[in-house]
C-alpha positions as a printed Julia matrix, in Angstrom:
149×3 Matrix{Float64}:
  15.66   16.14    6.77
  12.89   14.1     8.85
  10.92   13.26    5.48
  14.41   12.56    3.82
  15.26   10.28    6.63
  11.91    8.25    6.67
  12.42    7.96    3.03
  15.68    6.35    3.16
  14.71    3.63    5.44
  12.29    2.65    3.76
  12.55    2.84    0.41
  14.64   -0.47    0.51
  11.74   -2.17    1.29
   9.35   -0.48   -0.84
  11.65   -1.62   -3.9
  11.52   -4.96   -2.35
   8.06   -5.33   -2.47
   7.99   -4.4    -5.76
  10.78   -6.69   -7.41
   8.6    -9.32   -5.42
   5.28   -8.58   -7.06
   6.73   -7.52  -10.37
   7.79  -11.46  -10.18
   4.75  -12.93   -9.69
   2.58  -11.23  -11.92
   3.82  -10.52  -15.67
   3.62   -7.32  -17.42
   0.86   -8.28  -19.07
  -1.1    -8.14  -15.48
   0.27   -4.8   -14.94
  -2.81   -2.02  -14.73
  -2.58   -0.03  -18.09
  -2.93    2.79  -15.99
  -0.15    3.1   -14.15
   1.02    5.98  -15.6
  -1.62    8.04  -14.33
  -1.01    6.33  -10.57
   2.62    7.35  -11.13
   1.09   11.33  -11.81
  -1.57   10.64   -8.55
   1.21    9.12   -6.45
   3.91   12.01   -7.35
   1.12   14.95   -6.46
   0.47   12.97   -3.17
   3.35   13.41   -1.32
   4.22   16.23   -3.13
   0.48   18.22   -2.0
   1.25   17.58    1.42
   5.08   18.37    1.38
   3.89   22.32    0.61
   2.4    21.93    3.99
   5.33   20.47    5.95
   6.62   17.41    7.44
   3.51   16.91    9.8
   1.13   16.64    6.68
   3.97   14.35    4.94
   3.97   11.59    7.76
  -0.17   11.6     8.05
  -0.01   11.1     4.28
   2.03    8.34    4.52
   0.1     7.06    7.42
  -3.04    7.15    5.43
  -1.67    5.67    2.43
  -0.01    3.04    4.39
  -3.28    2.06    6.28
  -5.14    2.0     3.21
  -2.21   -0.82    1.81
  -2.2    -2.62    5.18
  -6.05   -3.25    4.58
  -5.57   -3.68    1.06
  -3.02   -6.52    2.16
  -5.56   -8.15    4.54
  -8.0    -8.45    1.64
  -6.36  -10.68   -0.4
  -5.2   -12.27    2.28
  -8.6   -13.14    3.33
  -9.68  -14.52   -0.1
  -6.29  -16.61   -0.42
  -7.42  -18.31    3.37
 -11.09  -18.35    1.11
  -9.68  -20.23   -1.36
  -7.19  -22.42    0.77
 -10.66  -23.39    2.46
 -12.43  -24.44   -0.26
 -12.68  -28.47   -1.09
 -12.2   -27.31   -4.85
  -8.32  -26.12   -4.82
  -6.01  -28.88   -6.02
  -2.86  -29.57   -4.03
  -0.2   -27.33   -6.43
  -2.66  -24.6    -6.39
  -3.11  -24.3    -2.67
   1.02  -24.72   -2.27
   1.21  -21.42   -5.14
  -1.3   -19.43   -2.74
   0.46  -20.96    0.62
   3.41  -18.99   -1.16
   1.68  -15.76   -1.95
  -0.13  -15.95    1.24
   3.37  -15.36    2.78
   4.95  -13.04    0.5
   1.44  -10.87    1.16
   1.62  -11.51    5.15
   5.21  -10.39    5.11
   5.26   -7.28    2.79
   2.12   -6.28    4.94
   3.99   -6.58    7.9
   6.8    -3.95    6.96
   3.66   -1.86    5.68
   2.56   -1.83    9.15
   5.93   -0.59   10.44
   5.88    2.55    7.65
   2.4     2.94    8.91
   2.9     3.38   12.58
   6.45    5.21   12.01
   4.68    7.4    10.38
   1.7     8.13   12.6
   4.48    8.95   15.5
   6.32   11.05   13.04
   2.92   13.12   12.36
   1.79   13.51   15.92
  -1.43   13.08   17.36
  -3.62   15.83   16.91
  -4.75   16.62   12.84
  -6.99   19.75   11.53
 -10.31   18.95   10.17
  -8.26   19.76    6.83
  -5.7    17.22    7.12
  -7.93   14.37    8.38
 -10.35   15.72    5.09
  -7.22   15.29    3.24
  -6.21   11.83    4.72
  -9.73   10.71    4.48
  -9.35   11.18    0.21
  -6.08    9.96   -0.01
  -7.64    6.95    1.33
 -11.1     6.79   -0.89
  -8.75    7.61   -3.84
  -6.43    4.56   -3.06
  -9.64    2.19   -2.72
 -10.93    3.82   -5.58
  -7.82    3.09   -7.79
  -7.73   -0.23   -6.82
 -11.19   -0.76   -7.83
 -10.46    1.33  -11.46
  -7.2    -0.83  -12.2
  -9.65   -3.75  -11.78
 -11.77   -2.53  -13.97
  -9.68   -1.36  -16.88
């Protein structure tokens, strides 16, 4: 009921996010792999849901912190490229605009995050901080795939 709970307060925004993205960026710019990150994302929540509710919330606490830094990262290159003497006005208004969108989804990221991390409790088992510690390197790692392929 806890997990069920967390899910349905949030899940709003998580479709939010999404229908804001999806917006910006065409199918076309989709990663061709989602359907295998649909598989990876399905097996981690469900992994940790054999384990209980504890295990669920640090999941979604690890995931979440890997997304909030995620988030940061582009936000850094968009303030890069804002910088720069080499971005015409309409450009830098178009990443003033995604800057914001980015800042603001990250934001409500940061809430799931730290939700979660009460939810979970303080104290983790060198097995679930292993675990947390590869869900994690496999988000990063993703990231850096879909980029690739």
């Amino acid at each position: 009921p806890d997990v069920r709970a967390f899910a349905e307060r949030h899940i709003a925004t998580e479709r939010e996010h999404l229908a804001l993205v999806s917006a910006i960026f065409p199918n076309r710019l989709h990663s061709r792999l989602l359907p295998i990150w649909n598989v990876a994302g399905f097996l981690t929540g469900w992994l940790p849901a054999l384990f209980g509710k504890r295990a669920v919330f640090a999941t979604i606490e690890a995931v979440e912190t890997f997304v909030d830094h995620h988030y940061q990262e582009q936000v850094d290159k968009i303030d890069a490229m804002l910088a720069s003497a080499e971005c015409s006005a309409e450009a830098a208004q178009d990443l003033r605009a995604l800057r914001e969108l980015l800042v603001h989804c990250q934001a409500d990221e940061i809430h799931h995050r730290d939700e979660a991390a009460d939810l979970a409790g303080p104290s983790r088992s060198p097995l679930m901080r292993l675990w947390c510690w590869m869900v994690g390197t496999g988000s990063s790692s993703a990231v850096k795939l879909a980029r690739a392929v």
